[in-house]
C-alpha positions in Angstrom: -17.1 30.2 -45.2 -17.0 26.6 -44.4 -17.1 25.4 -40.5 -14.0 22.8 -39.3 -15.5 20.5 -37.3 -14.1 19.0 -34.7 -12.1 15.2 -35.0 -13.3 12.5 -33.7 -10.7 11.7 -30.9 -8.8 8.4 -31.5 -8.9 7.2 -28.0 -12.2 7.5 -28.4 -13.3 3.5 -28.7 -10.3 3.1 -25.9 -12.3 5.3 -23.6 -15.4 3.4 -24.2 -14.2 0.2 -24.0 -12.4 0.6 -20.6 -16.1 2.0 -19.2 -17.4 -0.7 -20.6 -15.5 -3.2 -18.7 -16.3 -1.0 -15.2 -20.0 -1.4 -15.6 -21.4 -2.2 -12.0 -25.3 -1.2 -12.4 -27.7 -0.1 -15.0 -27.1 3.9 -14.3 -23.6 2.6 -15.7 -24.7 0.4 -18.7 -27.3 3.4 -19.0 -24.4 6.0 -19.1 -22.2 4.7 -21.0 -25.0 3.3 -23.9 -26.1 6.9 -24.6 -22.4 8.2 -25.1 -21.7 5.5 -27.8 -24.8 6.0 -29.4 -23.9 9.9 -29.8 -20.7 9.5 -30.8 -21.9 7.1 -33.1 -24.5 9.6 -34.5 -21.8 12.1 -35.0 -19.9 9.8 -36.9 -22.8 8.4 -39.0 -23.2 12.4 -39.2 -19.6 12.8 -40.6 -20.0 10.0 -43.1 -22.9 11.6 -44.7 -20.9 15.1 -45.2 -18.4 13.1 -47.5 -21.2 11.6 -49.3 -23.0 14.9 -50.3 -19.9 16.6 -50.6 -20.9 19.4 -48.0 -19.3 22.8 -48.9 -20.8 24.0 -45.6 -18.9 21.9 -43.2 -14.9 20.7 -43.3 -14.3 17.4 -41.9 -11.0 16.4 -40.3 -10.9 13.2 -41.1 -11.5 10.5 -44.4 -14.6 9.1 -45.3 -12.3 5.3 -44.7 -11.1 6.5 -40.7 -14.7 7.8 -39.9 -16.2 4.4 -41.4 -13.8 2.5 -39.2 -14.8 4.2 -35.9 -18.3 3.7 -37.1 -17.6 -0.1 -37.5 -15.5 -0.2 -33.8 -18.4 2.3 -31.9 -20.9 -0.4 -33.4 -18.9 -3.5 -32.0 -18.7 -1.4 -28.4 -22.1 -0.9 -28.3 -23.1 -4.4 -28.7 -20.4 -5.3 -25.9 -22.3 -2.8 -23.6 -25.5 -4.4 -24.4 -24.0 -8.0 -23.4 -23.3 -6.8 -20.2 -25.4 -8.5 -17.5 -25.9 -6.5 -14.4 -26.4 -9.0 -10.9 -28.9 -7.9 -8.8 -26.8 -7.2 -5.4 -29.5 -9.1 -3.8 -28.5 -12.6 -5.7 -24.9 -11.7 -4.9 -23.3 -14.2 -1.5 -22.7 -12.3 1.4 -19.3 -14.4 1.7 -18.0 -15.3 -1.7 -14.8 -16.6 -0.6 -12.2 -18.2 -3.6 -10.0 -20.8 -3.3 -7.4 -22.1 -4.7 -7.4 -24.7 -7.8 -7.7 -28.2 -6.1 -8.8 -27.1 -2.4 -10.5 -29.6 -0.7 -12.2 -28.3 2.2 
């Protein structure tokens, strides 16, 4: 009997790109990296079980949707890697902003 496996959530990229914008430090970047790359795998994973044709596994979605996410999860991952993370040393202790056309 063939195993369903479970869908790739659609909010998925969503969820990763929101995190993505919230990195602070490397634990973050760190976090967040890993997850990508194992959803990623598991997609990559899915892809490959159209390709043979598995009769052992049922995937929920088509070859084209799962190719998509690949192609988005790939795009986020870069994104994450782009992130720079300040040393909170080099950060002002005051970093006061003011408006356009202040002249102090």
């Amino acid at each position: 009997m063939a195993k369903k496996l479970k869908p790739i959530p659609y909010d998925l990229v969503s969820y990763i790109t929101i995190e993505t914008e919230a990195i602070k430090d490397v634990n973050d970047k760190q976090m967040i990296s890993s997850y990508c790359l194992g959803k990623l795998k598991e997609v990559e994973w899915y892809i490959q079980l159209h390709d043979v044709g598995s009769k052992k596994h049922i995937v929920p979605q088509s070859k084209y949707e799962l190719e998509s996410i690949r192609d988005q999860l790939k795009d986020c991952h870069r994104r994450i890697m782009a992130v720079r993370i300040t040393n909170p040393g080099d950060r002002p202790l005051i970093d006061s902003k003011y408006p356009n056309g202040y002249v102090g």
